[in-house]
CHARMM internal coordinates of N, CA and C (Angstrom, degrees):
IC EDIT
DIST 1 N 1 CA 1.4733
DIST 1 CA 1 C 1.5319
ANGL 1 N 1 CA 1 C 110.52
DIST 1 C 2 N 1.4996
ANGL 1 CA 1 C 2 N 118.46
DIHE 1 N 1 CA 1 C 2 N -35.41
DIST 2 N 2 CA 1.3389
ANGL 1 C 2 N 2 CA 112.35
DIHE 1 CA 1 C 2 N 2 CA -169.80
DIST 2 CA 2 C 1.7625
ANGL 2 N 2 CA 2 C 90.74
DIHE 1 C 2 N 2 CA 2 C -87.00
DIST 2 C 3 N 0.9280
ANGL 2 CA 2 C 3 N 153.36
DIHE 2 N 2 CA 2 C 3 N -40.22
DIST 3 N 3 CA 1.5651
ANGL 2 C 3 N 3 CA 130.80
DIHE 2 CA 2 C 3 N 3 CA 168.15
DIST 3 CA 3 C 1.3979
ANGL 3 N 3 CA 3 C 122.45
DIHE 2 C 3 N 3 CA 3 C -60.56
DIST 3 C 4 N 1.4404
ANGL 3 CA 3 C 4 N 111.90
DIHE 3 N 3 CA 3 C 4 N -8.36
DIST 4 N 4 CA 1.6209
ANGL 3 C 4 N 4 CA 97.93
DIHE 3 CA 3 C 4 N 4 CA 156.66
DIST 4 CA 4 C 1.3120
ANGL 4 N 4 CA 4 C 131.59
DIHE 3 C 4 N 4 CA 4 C -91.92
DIST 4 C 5 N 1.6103
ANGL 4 CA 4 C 5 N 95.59
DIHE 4 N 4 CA 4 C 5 N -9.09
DIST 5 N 5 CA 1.5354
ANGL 4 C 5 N 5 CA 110.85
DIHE 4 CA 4 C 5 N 5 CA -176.25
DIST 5 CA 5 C 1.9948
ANGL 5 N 5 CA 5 C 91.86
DIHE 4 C 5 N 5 CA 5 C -77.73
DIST 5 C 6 N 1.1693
ANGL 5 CA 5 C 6 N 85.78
DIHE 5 N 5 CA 5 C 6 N -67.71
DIST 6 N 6 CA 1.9892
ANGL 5 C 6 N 6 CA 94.18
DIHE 5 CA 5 C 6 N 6 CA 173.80
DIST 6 CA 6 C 1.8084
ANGL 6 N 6 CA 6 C 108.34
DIHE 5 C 6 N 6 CA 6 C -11.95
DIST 6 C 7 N 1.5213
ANGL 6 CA 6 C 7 N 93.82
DIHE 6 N 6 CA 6 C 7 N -69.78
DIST 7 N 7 CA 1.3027
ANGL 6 C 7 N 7 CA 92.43
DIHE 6 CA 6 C 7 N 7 CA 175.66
DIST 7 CA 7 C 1.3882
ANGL 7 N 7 CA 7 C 151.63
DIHE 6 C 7 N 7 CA 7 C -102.47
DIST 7 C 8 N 1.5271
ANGL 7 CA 7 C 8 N 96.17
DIHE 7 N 7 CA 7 C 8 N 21.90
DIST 8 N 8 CA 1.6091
ANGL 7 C 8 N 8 CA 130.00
DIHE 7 CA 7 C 8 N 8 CA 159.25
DIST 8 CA 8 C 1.5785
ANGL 8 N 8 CA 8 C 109.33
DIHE 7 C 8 N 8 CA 8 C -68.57
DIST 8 C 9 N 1.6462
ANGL 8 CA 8 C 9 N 113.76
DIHE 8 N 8 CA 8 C 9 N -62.53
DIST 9 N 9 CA 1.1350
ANGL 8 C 9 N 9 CA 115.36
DIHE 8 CA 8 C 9 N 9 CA 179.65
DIST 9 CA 9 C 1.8095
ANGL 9 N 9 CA 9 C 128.36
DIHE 8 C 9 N 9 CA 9 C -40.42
DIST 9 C 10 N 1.2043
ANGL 9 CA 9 C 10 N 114.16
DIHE 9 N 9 CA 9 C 10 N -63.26
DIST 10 N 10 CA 1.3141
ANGL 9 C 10 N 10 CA 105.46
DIHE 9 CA 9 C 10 N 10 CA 162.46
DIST 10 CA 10 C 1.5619
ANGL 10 N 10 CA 10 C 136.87
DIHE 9 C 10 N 10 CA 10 C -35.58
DIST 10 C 11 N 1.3153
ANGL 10 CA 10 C 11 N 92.98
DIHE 10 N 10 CA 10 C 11 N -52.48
DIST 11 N 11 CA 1.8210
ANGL 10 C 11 N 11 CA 100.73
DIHE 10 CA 10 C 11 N 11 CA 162.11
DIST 11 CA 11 C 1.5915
ANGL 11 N 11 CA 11 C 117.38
DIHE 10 C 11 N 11 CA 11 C -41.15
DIST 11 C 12 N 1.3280
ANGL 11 CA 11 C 12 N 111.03
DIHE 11 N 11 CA 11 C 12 N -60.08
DIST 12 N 12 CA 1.7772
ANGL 11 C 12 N 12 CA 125.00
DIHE 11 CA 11 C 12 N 12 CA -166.32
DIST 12 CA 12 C 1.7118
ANGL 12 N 12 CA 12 C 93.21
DIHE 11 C 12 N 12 CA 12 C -70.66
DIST 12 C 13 N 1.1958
ANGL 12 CA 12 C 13 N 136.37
DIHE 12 N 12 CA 12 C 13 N -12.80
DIST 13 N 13 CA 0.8464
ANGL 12 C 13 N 13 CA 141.29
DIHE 12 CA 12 C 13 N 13 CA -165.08
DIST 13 CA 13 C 1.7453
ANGL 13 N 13 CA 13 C 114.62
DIHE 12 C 13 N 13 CA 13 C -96.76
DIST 13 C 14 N 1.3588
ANGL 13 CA 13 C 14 N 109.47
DIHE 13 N 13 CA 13 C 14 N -54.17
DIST 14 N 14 CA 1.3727
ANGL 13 C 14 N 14 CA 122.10
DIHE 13 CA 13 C 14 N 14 CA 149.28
DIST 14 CA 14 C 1.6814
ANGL 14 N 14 CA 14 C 124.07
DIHE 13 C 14 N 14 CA 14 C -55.87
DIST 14 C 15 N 1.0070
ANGL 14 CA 14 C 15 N 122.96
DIHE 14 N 14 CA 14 C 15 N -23.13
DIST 15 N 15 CA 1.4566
ANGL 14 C 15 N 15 CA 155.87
DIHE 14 CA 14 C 15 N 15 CA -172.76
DIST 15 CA 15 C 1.2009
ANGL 15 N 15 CA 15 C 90.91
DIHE 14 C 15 N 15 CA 15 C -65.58
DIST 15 C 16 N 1.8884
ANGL 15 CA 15 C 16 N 116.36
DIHE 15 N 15 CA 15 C 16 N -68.33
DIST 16 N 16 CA 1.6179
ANGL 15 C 16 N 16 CA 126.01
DIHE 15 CA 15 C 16 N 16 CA -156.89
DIST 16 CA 16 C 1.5539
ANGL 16 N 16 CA 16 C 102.42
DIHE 15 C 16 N 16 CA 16 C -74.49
DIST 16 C 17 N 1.4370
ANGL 16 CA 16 C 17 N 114.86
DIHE 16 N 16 CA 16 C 17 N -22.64
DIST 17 N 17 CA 1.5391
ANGL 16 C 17 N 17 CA 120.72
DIHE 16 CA 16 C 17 N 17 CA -151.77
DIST 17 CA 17 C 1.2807
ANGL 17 N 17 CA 17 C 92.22
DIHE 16 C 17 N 17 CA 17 C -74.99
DIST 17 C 18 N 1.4946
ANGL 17 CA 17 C 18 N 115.45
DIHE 17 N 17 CA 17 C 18 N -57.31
DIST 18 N 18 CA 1.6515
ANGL 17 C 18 N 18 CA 134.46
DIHE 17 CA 17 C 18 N 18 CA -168.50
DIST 18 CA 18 C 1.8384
ANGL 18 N 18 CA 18 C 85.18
DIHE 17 C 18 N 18 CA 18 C -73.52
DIST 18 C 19 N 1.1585
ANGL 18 CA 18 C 19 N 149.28
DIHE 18 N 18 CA 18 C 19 N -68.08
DIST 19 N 19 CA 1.3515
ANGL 18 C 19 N 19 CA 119.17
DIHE 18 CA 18 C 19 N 19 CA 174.62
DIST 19 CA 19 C 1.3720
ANGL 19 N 19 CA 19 C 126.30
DIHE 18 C 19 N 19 CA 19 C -25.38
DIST 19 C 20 N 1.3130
ANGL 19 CA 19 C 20 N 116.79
DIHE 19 N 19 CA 19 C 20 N -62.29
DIST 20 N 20 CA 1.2255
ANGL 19 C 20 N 20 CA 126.60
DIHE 19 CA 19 C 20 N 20 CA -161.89
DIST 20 CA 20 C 1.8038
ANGL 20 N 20 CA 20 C 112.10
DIHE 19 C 20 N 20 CA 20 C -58.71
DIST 20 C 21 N 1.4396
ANGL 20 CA 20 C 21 N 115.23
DIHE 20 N 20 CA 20 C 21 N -28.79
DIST 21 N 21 CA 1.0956
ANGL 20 C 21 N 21 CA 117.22
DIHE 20 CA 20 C 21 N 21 CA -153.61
DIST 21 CA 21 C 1.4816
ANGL 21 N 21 CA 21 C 97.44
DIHE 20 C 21 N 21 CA 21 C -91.72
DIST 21 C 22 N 1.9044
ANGL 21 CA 21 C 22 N 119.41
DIHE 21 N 21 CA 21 C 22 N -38.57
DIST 22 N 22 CA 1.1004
ANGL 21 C 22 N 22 CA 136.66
DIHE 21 CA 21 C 22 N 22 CA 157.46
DIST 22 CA 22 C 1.5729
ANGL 22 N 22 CA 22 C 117.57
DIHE 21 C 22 N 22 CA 22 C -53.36
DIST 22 C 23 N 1.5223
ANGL 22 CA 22 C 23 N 128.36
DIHE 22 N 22 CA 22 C 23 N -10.54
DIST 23 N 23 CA 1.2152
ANGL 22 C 23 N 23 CA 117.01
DIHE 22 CA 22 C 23 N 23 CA 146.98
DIST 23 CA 23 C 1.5540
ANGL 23 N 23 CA 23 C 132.46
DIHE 22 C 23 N 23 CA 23 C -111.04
DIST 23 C 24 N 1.4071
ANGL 23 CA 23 C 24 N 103.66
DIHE 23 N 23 CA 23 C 24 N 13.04
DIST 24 N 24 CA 1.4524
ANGL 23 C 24 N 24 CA 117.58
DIHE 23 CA 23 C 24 N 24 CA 176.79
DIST 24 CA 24 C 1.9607
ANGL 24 N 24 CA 24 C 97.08
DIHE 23 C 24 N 24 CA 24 C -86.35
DIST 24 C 25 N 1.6089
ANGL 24 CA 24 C 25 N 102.06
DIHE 24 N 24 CA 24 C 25 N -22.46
DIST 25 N 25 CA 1.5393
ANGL 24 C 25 N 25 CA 105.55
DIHE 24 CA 24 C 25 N 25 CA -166.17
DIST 25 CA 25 C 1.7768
ANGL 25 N 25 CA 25 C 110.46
DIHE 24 C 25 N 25 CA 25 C -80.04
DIST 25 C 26 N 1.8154
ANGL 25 CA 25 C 26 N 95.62
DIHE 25 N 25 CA 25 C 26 N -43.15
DIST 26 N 26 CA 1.3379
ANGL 25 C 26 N 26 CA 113.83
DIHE 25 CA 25 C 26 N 26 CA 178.31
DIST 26 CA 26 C 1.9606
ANGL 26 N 26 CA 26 C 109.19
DIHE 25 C 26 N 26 CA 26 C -62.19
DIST 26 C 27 N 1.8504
ANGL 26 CA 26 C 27 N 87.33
DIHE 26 N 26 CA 26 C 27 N -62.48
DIST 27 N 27 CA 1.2605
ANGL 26 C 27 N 27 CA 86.76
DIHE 26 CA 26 C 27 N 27 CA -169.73
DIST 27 CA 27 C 1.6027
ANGL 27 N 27 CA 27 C 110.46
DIHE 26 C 27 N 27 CA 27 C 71.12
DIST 27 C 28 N 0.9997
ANGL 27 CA 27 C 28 N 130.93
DIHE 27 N 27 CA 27 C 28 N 17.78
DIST 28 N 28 CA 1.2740
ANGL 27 C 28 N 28 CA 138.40
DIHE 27 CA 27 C 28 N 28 CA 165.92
DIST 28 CA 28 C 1.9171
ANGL 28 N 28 CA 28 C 117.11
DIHE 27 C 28 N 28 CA 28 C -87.71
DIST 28 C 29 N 1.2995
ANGL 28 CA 28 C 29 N 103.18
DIHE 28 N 28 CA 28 C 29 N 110.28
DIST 29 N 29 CA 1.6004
ANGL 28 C 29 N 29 CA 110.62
DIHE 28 CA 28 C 29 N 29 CA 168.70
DIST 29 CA 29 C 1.7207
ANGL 29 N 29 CA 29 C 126.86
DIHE 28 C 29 N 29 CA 29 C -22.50
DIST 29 C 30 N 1.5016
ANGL 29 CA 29 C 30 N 92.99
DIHE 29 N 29 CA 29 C 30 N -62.86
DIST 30 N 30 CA 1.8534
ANGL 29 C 30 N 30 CA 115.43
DIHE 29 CA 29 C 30 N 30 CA 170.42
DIST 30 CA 30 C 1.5195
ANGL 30 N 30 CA 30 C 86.47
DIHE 29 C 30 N 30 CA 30 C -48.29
DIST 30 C 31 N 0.8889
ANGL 30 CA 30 C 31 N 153.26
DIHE 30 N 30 CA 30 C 31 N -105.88
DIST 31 N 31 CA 1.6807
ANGL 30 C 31 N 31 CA 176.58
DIHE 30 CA 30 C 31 N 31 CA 27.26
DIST 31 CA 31 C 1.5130
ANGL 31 N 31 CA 31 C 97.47
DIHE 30 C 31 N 31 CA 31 C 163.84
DIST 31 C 32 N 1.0806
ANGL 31 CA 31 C 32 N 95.71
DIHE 31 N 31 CA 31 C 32 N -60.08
DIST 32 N 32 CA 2.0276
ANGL 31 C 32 N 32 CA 106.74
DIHE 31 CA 31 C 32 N 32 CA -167.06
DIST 32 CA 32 C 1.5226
ANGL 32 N 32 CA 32 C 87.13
DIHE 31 C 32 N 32 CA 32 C -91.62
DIST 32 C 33 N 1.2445
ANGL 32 CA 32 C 33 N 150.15
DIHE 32 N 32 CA 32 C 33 N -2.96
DIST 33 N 33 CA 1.6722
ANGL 32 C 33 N 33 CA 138.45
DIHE 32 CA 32 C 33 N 33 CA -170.19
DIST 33 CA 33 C 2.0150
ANGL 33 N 33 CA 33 C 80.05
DIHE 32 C 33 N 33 CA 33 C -106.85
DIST 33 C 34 N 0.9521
ANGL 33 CA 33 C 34 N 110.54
DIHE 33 N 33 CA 33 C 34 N -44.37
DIST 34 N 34 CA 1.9101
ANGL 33 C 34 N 34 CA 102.54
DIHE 33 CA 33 C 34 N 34 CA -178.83
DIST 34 CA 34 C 1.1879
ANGL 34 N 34 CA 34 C 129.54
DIHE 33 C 34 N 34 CA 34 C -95.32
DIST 34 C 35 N 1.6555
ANGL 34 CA 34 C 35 N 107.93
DIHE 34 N 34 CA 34 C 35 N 21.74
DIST 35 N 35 CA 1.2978
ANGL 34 C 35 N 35 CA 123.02
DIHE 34 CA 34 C 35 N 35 CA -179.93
DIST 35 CA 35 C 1.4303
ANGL 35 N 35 CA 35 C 107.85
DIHE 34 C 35 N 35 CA 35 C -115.19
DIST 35 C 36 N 1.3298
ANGL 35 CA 35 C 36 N 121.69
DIHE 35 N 35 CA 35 C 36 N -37.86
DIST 36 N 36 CA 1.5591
ANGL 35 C 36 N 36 CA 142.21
DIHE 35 CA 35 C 36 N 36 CA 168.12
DIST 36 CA 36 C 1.5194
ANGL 36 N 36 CA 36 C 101.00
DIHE 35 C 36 N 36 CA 36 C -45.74
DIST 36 C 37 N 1.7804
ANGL 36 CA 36 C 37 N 104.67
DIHE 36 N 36 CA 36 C 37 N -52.47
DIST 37 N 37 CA 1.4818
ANGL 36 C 37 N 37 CA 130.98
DIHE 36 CA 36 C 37 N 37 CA -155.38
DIST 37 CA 37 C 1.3443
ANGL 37 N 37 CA 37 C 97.06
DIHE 36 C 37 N 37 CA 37 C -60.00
DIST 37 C 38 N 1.5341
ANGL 37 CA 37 C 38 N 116.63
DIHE 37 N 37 CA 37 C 38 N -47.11
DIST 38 N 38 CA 1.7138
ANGL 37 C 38 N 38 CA 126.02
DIHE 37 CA 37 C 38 N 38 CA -161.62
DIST 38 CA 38 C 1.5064
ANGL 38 N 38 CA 38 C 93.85
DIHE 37 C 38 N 38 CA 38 C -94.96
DIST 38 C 39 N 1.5627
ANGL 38 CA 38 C 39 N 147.65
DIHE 38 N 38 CA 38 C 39 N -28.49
DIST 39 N 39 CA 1.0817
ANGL 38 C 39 N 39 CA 118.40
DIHE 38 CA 38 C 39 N 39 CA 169.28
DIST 39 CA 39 C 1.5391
ANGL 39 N 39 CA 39 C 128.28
DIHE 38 C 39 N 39 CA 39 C -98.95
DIST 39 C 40 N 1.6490
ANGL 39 CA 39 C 40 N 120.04
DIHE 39 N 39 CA 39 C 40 N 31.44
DIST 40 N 40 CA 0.8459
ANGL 39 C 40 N 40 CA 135.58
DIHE 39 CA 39 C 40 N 40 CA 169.73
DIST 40 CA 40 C 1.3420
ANGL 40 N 40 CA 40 C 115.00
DIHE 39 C 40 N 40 CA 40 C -91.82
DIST 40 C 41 N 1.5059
ANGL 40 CA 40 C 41 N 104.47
DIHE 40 N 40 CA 40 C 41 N -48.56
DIST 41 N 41 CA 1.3276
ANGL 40 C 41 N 41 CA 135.45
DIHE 40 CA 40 C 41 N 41 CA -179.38
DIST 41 CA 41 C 1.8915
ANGL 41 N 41 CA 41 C 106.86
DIHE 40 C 41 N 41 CA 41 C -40.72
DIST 41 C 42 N 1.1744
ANGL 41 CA 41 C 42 N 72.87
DIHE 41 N 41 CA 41 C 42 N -60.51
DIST 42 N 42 CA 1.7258
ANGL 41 C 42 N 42 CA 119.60
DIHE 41 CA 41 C 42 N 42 CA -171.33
DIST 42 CA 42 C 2.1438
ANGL 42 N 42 CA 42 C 101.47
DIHE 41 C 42 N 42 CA 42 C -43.59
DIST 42 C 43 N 1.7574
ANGL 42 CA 42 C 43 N 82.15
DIHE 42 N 42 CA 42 C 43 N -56.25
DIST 43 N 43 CA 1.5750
ANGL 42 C 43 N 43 CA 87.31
DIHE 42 CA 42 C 43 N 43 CA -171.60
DIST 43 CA 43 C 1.6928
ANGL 43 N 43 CA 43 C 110.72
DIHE 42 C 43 N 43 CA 43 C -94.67
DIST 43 C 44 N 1.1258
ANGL 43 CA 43 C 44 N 107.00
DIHE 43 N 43 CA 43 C 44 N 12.14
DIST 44 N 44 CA 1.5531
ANGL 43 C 44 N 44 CA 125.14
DIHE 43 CA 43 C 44 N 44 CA -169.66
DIST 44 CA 44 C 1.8941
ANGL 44 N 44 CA 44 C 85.90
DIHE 43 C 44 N 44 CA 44 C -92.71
DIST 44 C 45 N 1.3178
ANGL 44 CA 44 C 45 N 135.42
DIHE 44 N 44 CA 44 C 45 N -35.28
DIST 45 N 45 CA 1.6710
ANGL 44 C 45 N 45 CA 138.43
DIHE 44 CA 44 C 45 N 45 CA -97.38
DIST 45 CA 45 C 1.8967
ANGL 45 N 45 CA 45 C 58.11
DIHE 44 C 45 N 45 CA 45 C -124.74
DIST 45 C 46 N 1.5751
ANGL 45 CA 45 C 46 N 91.22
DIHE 45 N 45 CA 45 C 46 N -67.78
DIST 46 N 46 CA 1.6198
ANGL 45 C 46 N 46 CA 114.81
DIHE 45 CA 45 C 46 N 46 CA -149.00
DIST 46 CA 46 C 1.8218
ANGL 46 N 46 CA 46 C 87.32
DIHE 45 C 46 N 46 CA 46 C -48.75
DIST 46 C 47 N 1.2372
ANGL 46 CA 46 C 47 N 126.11
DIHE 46 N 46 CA 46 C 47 N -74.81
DIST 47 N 47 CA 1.6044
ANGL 46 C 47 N 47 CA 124.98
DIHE 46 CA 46 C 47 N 47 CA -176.24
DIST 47 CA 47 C 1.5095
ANGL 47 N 47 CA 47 C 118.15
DIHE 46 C 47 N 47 CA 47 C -54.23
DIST 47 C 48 N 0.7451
ANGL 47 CA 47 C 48 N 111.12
DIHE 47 N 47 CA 47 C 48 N 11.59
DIST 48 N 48 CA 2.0682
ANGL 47 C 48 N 48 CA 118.24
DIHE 47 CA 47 C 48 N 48 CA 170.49
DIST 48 CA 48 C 1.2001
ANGL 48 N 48 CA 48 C 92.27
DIHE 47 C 48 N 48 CA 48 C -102.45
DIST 48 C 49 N 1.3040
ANGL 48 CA 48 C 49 N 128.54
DIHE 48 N 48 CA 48 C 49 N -45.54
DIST 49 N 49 CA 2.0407
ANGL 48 C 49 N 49 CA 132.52
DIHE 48 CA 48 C 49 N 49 CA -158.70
DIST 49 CA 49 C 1.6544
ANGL 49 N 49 CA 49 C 103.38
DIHE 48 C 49 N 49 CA 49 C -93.01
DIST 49 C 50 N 1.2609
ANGL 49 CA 49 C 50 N 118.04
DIHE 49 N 49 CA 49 C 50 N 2.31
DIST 50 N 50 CA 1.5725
ANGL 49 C 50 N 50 CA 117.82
DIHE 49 CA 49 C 50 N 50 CA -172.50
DIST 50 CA 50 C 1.8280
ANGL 50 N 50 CA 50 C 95.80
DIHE 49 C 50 N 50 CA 50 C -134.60
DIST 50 C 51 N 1.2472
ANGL 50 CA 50 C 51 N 103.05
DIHE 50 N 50 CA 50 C 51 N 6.41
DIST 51 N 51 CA 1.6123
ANGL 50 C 51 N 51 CA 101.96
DIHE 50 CA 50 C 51 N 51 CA 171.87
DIST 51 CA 51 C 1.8231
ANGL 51 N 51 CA 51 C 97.73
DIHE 50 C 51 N 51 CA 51 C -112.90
DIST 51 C 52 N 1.0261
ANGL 51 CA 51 C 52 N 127.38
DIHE 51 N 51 CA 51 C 52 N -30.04
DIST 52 N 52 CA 1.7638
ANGL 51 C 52 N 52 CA 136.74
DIHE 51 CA 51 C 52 N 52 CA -167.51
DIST 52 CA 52 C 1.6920
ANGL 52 N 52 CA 52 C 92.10
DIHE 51 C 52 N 52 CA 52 C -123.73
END
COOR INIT
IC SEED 1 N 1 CA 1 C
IC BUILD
């Protein structure tokens, strides 16, 4: 479990980068409120699956 987490992390990480840049482009409110939404989600998902 901890080497999938290992190599989960990088992904979610590249994930936020390419978000971030896609809402620096949009700049749209909706955009950055459902991007927060999905990497919360995201890191909410990841710490339930590395506790069980």
């Amino acid at each position: 479990m901890l080497l999938q987490t290992a190599w989960y992390i990088p992904c979610l990480l590249i994930g936020v980068l390419i978000g971030l840049k896609a809402v620096r482009r949009l700049n749209e409110q909706r955009f950055k409120r459902f991007a927060l939404g999905f990497i919360l989600i995201s890191g909410g998902w990841l710490l339930i699956q590395s506790l069980f």
